[in-house]
Structures are given as structure tokens and as C-alpha cells.
C-alpha positions as CSV (number, residue, x, y, z in Angstrom):
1,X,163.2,2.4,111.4
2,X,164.1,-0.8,109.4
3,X,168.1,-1.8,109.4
4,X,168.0,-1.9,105.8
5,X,168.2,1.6,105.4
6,X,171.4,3.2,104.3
7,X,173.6,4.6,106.5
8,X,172.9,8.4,105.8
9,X,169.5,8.3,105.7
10,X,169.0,8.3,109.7
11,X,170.7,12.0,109.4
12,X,168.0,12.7,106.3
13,X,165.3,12.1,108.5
14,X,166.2,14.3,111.4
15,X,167.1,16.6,109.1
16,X,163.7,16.4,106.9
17,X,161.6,17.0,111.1
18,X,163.7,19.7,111.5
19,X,163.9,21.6,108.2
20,X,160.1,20.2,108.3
21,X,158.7,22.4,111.0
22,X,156.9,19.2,112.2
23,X,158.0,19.0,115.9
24,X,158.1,22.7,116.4
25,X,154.7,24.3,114.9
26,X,152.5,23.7,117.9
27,X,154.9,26.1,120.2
28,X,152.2,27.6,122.7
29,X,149.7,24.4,122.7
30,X,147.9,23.4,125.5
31,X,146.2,20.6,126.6
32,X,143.9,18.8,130.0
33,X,146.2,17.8,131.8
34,X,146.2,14.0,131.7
35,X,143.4,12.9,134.8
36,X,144.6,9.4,137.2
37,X,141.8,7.8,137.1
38,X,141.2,4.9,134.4
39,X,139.3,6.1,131.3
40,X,135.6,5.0,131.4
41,X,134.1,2.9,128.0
42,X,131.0,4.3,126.7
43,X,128.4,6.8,126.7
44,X,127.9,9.4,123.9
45,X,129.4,13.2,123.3
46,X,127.2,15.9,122.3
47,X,129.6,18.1,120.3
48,X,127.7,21.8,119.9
49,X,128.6,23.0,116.0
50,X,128.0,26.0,114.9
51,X,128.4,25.6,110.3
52,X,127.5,23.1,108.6
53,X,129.8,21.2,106.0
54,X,129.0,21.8,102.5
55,X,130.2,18.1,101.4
56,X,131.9,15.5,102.7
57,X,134.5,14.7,100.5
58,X,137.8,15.1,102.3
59,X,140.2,15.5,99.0
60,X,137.4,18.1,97.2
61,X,136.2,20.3,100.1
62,X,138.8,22.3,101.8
63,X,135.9,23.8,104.6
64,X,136.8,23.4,107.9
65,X,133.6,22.4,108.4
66,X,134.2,19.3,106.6
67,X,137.3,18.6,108.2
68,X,136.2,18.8,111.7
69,X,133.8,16.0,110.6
70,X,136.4,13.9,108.6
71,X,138.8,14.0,111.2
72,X,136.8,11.5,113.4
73,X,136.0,8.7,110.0
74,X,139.5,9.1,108.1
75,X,143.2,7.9,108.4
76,X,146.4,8.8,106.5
77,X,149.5,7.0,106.9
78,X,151.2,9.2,109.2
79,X,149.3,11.4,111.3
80,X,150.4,15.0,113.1
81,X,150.1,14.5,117.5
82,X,148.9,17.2,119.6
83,X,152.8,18.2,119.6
84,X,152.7,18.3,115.8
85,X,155.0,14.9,115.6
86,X,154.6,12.6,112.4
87,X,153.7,9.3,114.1
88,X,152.4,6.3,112.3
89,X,149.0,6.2,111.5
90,X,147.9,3.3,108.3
91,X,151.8,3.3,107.7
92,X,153.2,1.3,111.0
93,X,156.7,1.9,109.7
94,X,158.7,3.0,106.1
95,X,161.9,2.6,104.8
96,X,163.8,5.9,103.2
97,X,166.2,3.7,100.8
98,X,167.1,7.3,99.0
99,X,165.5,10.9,99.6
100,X,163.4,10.5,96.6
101,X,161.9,7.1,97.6
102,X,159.6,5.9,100.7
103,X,158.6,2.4,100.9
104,X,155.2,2.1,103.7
105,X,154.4,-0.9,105.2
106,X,151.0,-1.2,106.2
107,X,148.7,-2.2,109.3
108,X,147.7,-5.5,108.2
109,X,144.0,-6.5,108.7
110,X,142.7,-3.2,108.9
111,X,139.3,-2.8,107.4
112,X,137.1,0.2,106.2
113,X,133.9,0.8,107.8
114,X,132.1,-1.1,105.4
115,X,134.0,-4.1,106.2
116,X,135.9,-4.2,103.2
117,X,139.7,-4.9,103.8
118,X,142.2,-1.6,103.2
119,X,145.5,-2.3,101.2
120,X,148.1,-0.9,99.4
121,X,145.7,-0.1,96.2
122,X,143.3,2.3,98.1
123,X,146.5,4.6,98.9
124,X,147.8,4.6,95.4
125,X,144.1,5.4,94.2
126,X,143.8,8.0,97.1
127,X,147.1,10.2,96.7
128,X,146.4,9.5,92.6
129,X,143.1,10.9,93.0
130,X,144.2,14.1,94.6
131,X,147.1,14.7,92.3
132,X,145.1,14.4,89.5
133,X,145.9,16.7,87.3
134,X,142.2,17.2,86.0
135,X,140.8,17.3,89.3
136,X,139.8,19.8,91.8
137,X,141.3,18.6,94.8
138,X,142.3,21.2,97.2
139,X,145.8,19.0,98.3
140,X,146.4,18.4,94.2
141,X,149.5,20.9,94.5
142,X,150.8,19.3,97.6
143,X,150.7,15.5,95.5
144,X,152.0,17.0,92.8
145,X,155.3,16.2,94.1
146,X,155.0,12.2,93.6
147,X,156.4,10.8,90.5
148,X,154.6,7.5,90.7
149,X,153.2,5.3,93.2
150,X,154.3,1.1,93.2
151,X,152.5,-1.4,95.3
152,X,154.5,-3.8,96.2
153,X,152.0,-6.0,97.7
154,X,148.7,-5.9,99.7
155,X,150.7,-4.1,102.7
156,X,153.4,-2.4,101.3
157,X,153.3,0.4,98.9
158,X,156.6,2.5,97.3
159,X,156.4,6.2,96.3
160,X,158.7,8.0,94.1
161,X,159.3,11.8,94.5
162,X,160.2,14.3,91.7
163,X,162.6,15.8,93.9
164,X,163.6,14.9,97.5
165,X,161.2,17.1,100.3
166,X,161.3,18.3,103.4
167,X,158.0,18.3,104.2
168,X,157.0,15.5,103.0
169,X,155.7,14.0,105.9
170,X,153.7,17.0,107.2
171,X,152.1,16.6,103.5
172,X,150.8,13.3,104.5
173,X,149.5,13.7,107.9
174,X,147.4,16.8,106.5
175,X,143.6,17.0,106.2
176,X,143.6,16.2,102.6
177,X,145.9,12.9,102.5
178,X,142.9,10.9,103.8
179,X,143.1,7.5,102.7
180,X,139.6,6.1,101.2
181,X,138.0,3.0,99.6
182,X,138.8,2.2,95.7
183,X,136.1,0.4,95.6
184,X,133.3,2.6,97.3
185,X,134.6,6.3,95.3
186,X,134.8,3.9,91.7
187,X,131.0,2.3,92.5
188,X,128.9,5.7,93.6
189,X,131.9,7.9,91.4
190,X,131.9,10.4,94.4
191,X,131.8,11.0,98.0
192,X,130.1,14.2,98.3
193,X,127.5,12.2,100.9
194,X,128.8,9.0,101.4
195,X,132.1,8.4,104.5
196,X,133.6,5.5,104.5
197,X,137.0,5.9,106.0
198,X,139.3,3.5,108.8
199,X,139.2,6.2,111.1
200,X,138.2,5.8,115.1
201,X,134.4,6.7,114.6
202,X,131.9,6.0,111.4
203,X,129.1,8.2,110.1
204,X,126.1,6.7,111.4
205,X,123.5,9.7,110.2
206,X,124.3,13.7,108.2
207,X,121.2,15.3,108.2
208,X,122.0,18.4,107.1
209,X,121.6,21.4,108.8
210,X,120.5,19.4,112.0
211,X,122.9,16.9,113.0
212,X,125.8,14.5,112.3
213,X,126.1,11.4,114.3
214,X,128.7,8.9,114.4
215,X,129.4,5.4,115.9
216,X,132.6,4.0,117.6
217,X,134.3,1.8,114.9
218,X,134.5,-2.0,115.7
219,X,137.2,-2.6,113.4
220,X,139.5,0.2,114.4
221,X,143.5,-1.2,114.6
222,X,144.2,0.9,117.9
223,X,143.8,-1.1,120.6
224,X,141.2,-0.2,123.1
225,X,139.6,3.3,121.4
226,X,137.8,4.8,120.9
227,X,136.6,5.4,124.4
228,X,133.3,6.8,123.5
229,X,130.5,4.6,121.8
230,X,129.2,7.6,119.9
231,X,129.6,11.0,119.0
232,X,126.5,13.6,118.1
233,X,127.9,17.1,116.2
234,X,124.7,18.8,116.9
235,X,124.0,21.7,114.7
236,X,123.4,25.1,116.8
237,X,122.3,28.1,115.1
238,X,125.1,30.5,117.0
239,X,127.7,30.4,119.4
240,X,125.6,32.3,122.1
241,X,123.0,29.7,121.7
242,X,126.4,27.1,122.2
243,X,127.4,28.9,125.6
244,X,123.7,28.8,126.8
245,X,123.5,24.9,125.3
246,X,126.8,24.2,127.6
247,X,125.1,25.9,130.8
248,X,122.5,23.7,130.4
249,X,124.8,20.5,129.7
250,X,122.6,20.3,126.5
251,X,125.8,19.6,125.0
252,X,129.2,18.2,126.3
253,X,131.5,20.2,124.5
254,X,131.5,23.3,121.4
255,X,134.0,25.2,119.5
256,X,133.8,28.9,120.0
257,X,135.7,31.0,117.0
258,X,133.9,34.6,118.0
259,X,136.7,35.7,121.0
260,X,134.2,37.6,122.5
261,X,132.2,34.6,123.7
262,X,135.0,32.8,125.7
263,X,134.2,35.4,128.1
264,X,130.8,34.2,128.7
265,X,132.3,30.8,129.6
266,X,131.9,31.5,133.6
267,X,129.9,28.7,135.0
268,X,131.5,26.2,137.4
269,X,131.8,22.9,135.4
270,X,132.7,24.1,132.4
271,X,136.6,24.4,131.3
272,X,138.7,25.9,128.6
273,X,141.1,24.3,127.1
274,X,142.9,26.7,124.1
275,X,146.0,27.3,121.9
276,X,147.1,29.6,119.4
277,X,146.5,28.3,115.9
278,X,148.5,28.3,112.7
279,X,145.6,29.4,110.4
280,X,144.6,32.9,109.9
281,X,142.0,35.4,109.3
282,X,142.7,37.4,106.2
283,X,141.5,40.1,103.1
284,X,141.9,38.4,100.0
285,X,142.8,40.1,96.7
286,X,141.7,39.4,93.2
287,X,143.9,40.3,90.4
288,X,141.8,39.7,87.7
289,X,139.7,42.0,88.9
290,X,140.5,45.5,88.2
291,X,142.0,47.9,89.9
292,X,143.4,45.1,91.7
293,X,145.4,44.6,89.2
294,X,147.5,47.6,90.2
295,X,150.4,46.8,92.3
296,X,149.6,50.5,93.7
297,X,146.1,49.4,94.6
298,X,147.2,46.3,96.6
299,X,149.7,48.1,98.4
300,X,147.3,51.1,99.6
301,X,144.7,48.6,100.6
302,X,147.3,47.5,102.6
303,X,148.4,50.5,104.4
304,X,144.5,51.5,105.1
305,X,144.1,48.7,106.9
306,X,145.4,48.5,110.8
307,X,145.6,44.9,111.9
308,X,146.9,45.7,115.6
309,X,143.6,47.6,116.1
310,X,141.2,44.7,114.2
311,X,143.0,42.2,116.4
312,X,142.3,44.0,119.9
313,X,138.4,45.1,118.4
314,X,137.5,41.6,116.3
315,X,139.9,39.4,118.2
316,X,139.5,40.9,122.2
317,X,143.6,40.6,121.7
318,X,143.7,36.7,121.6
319,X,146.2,35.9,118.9
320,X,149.0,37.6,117.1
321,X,149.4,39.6,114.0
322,X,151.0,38.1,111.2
323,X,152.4,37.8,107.9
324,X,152.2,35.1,105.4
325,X,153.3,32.3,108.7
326,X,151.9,32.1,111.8
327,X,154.3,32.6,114.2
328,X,153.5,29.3,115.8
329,X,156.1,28.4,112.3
330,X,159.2,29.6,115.3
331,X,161.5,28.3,112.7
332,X,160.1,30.2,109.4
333,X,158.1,32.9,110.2
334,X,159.3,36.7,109.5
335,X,158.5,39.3,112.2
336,X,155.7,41.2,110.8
337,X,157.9,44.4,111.5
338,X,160.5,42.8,108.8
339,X,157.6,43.0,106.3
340,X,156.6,45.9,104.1
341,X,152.9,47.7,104.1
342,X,152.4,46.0,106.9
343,X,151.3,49.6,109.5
344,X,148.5,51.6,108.7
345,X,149.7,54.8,106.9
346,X,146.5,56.5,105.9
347,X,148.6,59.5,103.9
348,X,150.5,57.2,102.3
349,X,147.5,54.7,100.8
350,X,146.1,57.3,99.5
351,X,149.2,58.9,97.8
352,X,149.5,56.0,96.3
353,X,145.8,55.2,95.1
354,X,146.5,58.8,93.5
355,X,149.3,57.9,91.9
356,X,147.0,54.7,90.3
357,X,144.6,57.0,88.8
358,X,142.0,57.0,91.4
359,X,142.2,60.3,93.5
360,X,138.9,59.6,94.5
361,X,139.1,55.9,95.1
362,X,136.4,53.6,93.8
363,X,134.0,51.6,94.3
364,X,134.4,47.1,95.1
365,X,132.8,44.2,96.8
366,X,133.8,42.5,99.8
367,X,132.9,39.2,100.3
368,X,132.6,37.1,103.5
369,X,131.0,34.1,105.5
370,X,127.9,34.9,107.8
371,X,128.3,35.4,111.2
372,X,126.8,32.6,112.1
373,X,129.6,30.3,110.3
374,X,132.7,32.5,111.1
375,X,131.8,35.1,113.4
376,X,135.8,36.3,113.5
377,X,136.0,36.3,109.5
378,X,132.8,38.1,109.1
379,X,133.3,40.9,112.2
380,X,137.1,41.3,110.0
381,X,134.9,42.4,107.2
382,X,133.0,44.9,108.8
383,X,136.4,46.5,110.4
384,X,138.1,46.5,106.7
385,X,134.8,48.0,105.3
386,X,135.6,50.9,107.7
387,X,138.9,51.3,107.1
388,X,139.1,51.4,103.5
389,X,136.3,53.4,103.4
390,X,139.0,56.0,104.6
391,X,140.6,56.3,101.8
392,X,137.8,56.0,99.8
393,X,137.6,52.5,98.9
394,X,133.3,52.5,99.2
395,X,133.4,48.0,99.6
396,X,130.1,46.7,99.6
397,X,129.9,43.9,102.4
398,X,128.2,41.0,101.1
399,X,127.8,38.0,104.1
400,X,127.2,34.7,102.5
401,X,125.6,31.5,103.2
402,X,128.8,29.8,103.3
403,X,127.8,27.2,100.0
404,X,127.3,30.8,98.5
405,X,130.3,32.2,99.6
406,X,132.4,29.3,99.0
407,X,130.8,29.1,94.8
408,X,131.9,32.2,94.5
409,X,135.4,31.9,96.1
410,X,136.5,28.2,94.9
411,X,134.2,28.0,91.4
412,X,133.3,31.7,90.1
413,X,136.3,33.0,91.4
414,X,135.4,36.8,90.9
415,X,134.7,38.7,93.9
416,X,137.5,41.9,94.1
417,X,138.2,40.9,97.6
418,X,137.1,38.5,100.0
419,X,137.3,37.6,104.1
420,X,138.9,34.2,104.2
421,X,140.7,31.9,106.4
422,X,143.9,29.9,105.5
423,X,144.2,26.9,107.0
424,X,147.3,26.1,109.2
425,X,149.5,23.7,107.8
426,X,152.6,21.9,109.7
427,X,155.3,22.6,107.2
428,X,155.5,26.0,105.2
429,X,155.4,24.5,102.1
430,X,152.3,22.7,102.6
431,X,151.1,26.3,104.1
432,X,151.8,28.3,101.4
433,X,152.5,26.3,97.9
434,X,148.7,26.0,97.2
435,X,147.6,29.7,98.1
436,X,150.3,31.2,96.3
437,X,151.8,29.4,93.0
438,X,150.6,30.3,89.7
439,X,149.5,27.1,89.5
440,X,148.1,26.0,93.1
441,X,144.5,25.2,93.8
442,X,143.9,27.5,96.0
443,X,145.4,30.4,94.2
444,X,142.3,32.5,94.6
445,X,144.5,36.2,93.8
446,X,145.5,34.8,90.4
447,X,149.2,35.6,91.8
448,X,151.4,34.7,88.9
449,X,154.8,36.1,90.0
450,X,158.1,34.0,88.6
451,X,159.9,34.3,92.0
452,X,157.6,33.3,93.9
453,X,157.6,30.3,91.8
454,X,161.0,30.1,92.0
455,X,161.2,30.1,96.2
456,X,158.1,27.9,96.3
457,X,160.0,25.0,94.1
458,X,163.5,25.7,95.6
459,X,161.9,25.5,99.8
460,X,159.9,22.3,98.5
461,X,163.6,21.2,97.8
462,X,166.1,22.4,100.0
463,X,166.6,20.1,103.0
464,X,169.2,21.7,105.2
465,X,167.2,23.3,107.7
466,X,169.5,27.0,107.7
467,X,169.7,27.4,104.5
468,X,165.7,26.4,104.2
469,X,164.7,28.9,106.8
470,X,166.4,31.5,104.9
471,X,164.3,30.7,101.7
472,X,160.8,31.0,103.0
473,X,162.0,34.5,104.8
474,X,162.8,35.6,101.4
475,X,159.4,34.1,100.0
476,X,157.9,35.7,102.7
477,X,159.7,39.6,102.4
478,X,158.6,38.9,98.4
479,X,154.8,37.7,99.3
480,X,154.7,41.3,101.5
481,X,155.5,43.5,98.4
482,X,153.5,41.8,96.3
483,X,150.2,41.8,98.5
484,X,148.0,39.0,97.3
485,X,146.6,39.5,100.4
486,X,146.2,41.4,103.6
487,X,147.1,39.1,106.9
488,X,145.7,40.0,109.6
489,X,145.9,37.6,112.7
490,X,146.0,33.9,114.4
491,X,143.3,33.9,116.9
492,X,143.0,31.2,119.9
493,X,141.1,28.0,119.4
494,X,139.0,27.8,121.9
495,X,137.0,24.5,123.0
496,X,134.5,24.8,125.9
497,X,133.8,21.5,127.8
498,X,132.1,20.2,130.7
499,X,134.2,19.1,133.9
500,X,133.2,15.4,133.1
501,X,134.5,15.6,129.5
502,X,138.3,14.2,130.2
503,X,141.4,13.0,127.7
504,X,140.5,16.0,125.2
505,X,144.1,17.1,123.2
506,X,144.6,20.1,120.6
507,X,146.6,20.5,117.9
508,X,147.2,24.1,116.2
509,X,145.6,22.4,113.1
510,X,141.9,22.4,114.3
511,X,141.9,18.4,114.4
512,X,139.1,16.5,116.6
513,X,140.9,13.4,115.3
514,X,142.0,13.5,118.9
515,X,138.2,12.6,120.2
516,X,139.9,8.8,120.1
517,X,141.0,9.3,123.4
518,X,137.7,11.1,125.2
519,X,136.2,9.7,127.9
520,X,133.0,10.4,130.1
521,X,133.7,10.7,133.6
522,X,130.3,10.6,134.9
């Protein structure tokens, strides 16, 4: 940290990581434990993927599909270390002259895969970009705390806050603060096909639906990665046809989201390396929709439903139940026995739906990803189906091709209910300001409740960690009586690997921006 800084403002910053979460989210991780030998250069990594990303524009598309492939060609100025930890990433230090203003200096003579140099201009355009307020981007809330954005010169930007916030720099080390190139997004106007980031790997080939290849980046600032020379995300119609691809050493490494699949993962040479994440699986609601509408409604839907008993059927009992935080959030998160409608009480949902004017219940539309793309999400749906059914909910169960699903989630906006996953976030703010204020992106309820607001605005602002803990429980005991949506659980992320694959880290944020540091040991 530079001397220039005031005197208070090295308390501000522990107290910002602390009142943050950053630092303490990734309770639980795991990771290989770190090998003797000297990391070998070269050789490429088959990656098994099961979904394929819709686009891959990292500030429009919020998929994880995308993400998992962005993570390897994009940088931010801080990024979040298997422990969760803001560490510099474009940004090699910053100034905090107030606790509304940051000043970044920049890596100097980094370039974009292109060749083009990165500066100061192509983070004001990026962060302007995602906060426009005409735009679509998924991280647009987030941004919308920045006043204005000042480059000072080609390696040194200024950014002026609203209000000071404690999360600010889990906001920019999250999957949507990539930095990209001015110059490319103004020529082709998009980047719905095109990747060009600073990031350890490039895109070399997307052909969609088949495979995505990258190439180690020559001009990356980190000094000796990547290991790897190249990187192939091969898609594979299902996870079973991932396990038998890992027997055969097909492929290196895959993902496996269906918990019942980790215990086909028996063969000598092949290792697990897992950790409980901070998204989670849940049944959204649609209040435009009626009878959604209904308070009554939301709240019976949630009493049919029994998450304990999904969680040991759908999710073989890897992973916790939940409320609106995972409780990977050990600082924020309420105990889901603090939280109301949160057991199944069959009598009691449909005392209430009677009560609403349907005796009987009625009929609605579930909507959710295939199997094939998120086997967890979509098995969910098939154990709500059954358990609303009890109460007479009769839910249709519409499984999607995930560009489908996601046109009718993110664009139509206007299925009743619908099986979704909410990405885990480092800080609560960035975890829940999007999903649930009347105004965030990803507000697919239509929640529009004025204390909600009101906690939302006054946890993006409160600093002392206590007293900041305290608002997000009360956010969270309000989110519970509200129900904009049923939470259900935080599975394990699970990565499969072969013996030879060594240097692999996880983070509880789905990252592979870790791949830097894999090597070949064979």
C-alpha cells in the first residue's frame, strides 16, 4: 500500500476484507496438495464439458457456461485466490485517498491478445459498459455504485463511489468485471463470438457444440504461466459419457455437477478434488404471474416443498440447505432454522392456498435446464413437481435447451416458476443486490418490496463489520417472508482429474482461472 495514503485508511481497508466477507467465504475449500517436484512446461489439457456457452460475452451472459470459458481469456484488476483473498490482478497496487475514491495503478506493458496495448481507457470503457444504464449487463447493478471513472494516465485510472462500500473489492474480482478491448467491442460493436481478453490462455477455435480450444498467451504479465501450452474444453454429451471419457484418459480432467456420478469416480489414477460452493440450486417465483402474486401462494409453495429430503434424493447429501446465503458466507448467513416457511408443513400450505382462493390448487409451469446441462437443477424440478403436486399445485415440467430456457428466463421473463442456479458471489451484496432489488438485473420475481430496498442500499453502505452482519440477517429474515424464491441447497463442486494432472486450485466461485498454474506430470 502506497505511503501516501492517509493515516485512517489502513484501518478502512481491514475493515472493508472483513465486513467484505472476502477472506472468509471459501470456509470448507479444498485443494491438491501442492506436489515437490518442479512444474513441467507444456503439453495440452483435455477439459471434458458437459453445456455449452450460449455467448461469449462476459458483461452480457451471466451462464456459467460462459464463465467457465472466460475465466481462462479475461482479467480484472483484482482477482479472488482459491482462499477468496482480493490480490492484484491488472491493478498491481491502488491508493484509498478517502472511502469513496480508489486510484489503480496499472501493470505496465501488458497487452491484449491481439497485440494491442491495455491502458487505463479500456477499464473506464469496461466498468462504463456494464453500468450502462441502457444496457443488459448482468453486473450493471453491482457498477451502479461508481460515480465516475478518471484516467489519470495510460496506467493509472481514479474511480469515484456514490457512497463508500464494503464490498467493493469482491465487486471487482467477480465474473463480470472483466476488463476488455475499447478498440475491438467499438470496431465489431459486440463480443458475442469474438475473446479477446489479457487473460493466461487465448481462444484459439469455439466451434459450437463441439469444442473450445485455447492457446497459452505469449504476452501474459505473470512470469512463467501458464504452464500448459493449450487447453481443449471438449464438448461431451453427459456426465456418464465424462466418467467413461476419464477411464479412458480420453480427457484429463471434467466437472461433474450430477452428485450421483462422483460415486462412479473409482478407478486408480483418477482423483477428486471438491469443495462446497457459494451458489445454489433454487425454485424461482414470478410475481407477475398470477397467483404468484399472492403472498399466500409463495408462502404455501414454500411449505410443500421439503429441501432436507431433495438434498439427500437430488444431492446424495453433499451440500447444505440454505437460505438466501450459503453458509460458506460464516459471517452473514442466517441459520435456515432462524428463517420462516422454511420446513415442509403439508397442512399448513394448503390452509393457506385455501385461504388464497384456491381450495383446489391450480394449475402452473415449471421451467428448467436439461439434464444434460444441469443434471442437479433439472432432477430439483422433478422433486418440486412431486411435492407441489401434493397440495395440488399440477406444475407442468418443461426441460429446456438451455438458449431456450435462458430466452425465457433473462428476455421473456414469464414462466410462473422456474429451476435456477444463483451464482456464488464473495461479498453478500454482490450475492444478493442483483437478484433481489426492484431494480437489479437479475430480478427475475419482479420483487419490488421497499425494505428490501432499503437493507440492500444501507449493507452496500455500512462498513463496520457488526453492525453489517446484523443488516444482511435482517435482509435475510425479510427475503424468507417474502419468498421470491424457494432455496434449496449448495451442492459440492466436484472436479475429476487424472493422477498426472497436478497444481489444480478451487475456489467456491466455480473459477478455472486457476488452470494458470496446471501442469502435466507425464
Amino acid at each position: 500500500m502506497n505511503s501516501r495514503i492517509l493515516p485512517f485508511v489502513m484501518g478502512l481497508l481491514l475493515l472493508l476484507s472483513a465486513a467484505s466477507g472476502v477472506g472468509q467465504a471459501g470456509a470448507g475449500q479444498k485443494a491438491e496438495a501442492p506436489g515437490k517436484a518442479d512444474p513441467k512446461k507444456g503439453g495440452t489439457l483435455t477439459i471434458g464439458k458437459v453445456g455449452e456457452a450460449p455467448n461469449l460475452d462476459p458483461h452480457m451472459t451471466s451462464a456459467i457456461a460462459t464463465r467457465r470459458v472466460l475465466d481462462l481469456v479475461y482479467s480484472k484488476l483484482v482477482m479472488l485466490n482459491e482462499r477468496m483473498e482480493a490480490v492484484p490482478d491488472l491493478a498491481e497496487s491502488w491508493d484509498i485517498p478517502d472511502a469513496k475514491t480508489y486510484v489503480f495503478h496499472l501493470r505496465k506493458n501488458v497487452k491484449f491478445h491481439d497485440g494491442s496495448p491495455f491502458t487505463a481507457e479500456d477499464v473506464k470503457f469496461s466498468f462504463e459498459r456494464i453500468a450502462d444504464p441502457k444496457g443488459t449487463s448482468w453486473g450493471r447493478a453491482a457498477l451502479d455504485i461508481i460515480d465516475k471513472i478518471e484516467v489519470i494516465d495510460q496506467n493509472t485510472v481514479k474511480i469515484f463511489l456514490k457512497t463508500p462500500h464494503a464490498g467493493f473489492f469482491a465487486i471487482l474480482g467477480s465474473d463480470y468485471a472483466c476488463i476488455v478491448p475499447k478498440a475491438v467491442v467499438q470496431k465489431h460493436g459486440h463480443l458475442r463470438d469474438i475473446a479477446v481478453g489479457t487473460g493466461p490462455f487465448k481462444l484459439a477455435e469455439w466451434t459450437t457444440n463441439v469444442k473450445t480450444e485455447f492457446a497459452r498467451n505469449e504476452f501474459y504479465y505473470k512470469s512463467g504461466l501458464p504452464h500448459l501450452d493449450r487447453i481443449v474444453m471438449q464438448i461431451i454429451p453427459d456426465e456418464l459419457s465424462a466418467i467413461a471419457a476419464l477411464k479412458t484418459k480420453q480427457v484429463d480432467m471434467a466437472r461433474l455437477q450430477n452428485a450421483r456420478n462422483y460415486r462412479l469416480v473409482t478407478q486408480p489414477g483418477l482423483k477428486l478434488v471438491e469443495t462446497e460452493n457459494l451458489a445454489y440450486i433454487y425454485l424461482g417465483l414470478n410475481f407477475k404471474v398470477k397467483p404468484l402474486d399472492d403472498i399466500r401462494v409463495r408462502r404455501a409453495i414454500a411449505l410443500a416443498i421439503n429441501r432436507e429430503g431433495i438434498l439427500r434424493t437430488v444431492g446424495m447429501g453433499r451440500g447444505s440447505v440454505l437460505g438466501p446465503l450459503a453458509p460458506g458466507h460464516t459471517q452473514f448467513a442466517v441459520p435456515i432454522d432462524q428463517l420462516a416457511y422454511n420446513k415442509q408443513d403439508v397442512a399448513e400450505a394448503k390452509r393457506l392456498l385455501k385461504e388464497a382462493g384456491y381450495p383446489d390448487g391450480f394449475s402452473t409451469e415449471i421451467i428448467s435446464p436439461l439434464p444434460a446441462d444441469y443434471a442437479n437443477i433439472a432432477d430439483s424440478g422433478v422433486a418440486v413437481q412431486a411435492m407441489l403436486a401434493q397440495i395440488g399445485i399440477k406444475a407442468e415440467l418443461k426441460q429446456l435447451e438451455l438458449a431456450t430456457y435462458l430466452n425465457r428466463t433473462d428476455r421473456l421473463k414469464d414462466a410462473p416458476m422456474f429451476m435456477q442456479m444463483n451464482s456464488g458471489r464473495a461479498d453478500p451484496d454482490d450475492q444478493l443486490y442483483s437478484v433481489f432489488h426492484s431494480a437489479g438485473p437479475l430480478n427475475r420475481a419482479f420483487l419490488n418490496d421497499a425494505e428490501v430496498d432499503r437493507l440492500l442500499g444501507l449493507g452496500r453502505a455500512t462498513l463496520d463489520p457488526k453492525e453489517r452482519a446484523r443488516v444482511y440477517k435482517t435482509l435475510q429474515l425479510r427475503l424468507a417472508d417474502q419468498v421470491p424464491m424457494v432455496w434449496l441447497y449448495c451442492e459440492l463442486q466436484t472436479d475429476v482429474m487424472q493422477d498426472y494432472v497436478k497444481g489444480f486450485l478451487q475456489n467456491p466461485m466455480w473459477t478455472y482461472r486457476f488452470l494458470e498454474q496446471v501442469w502435466l506430470d507425464k
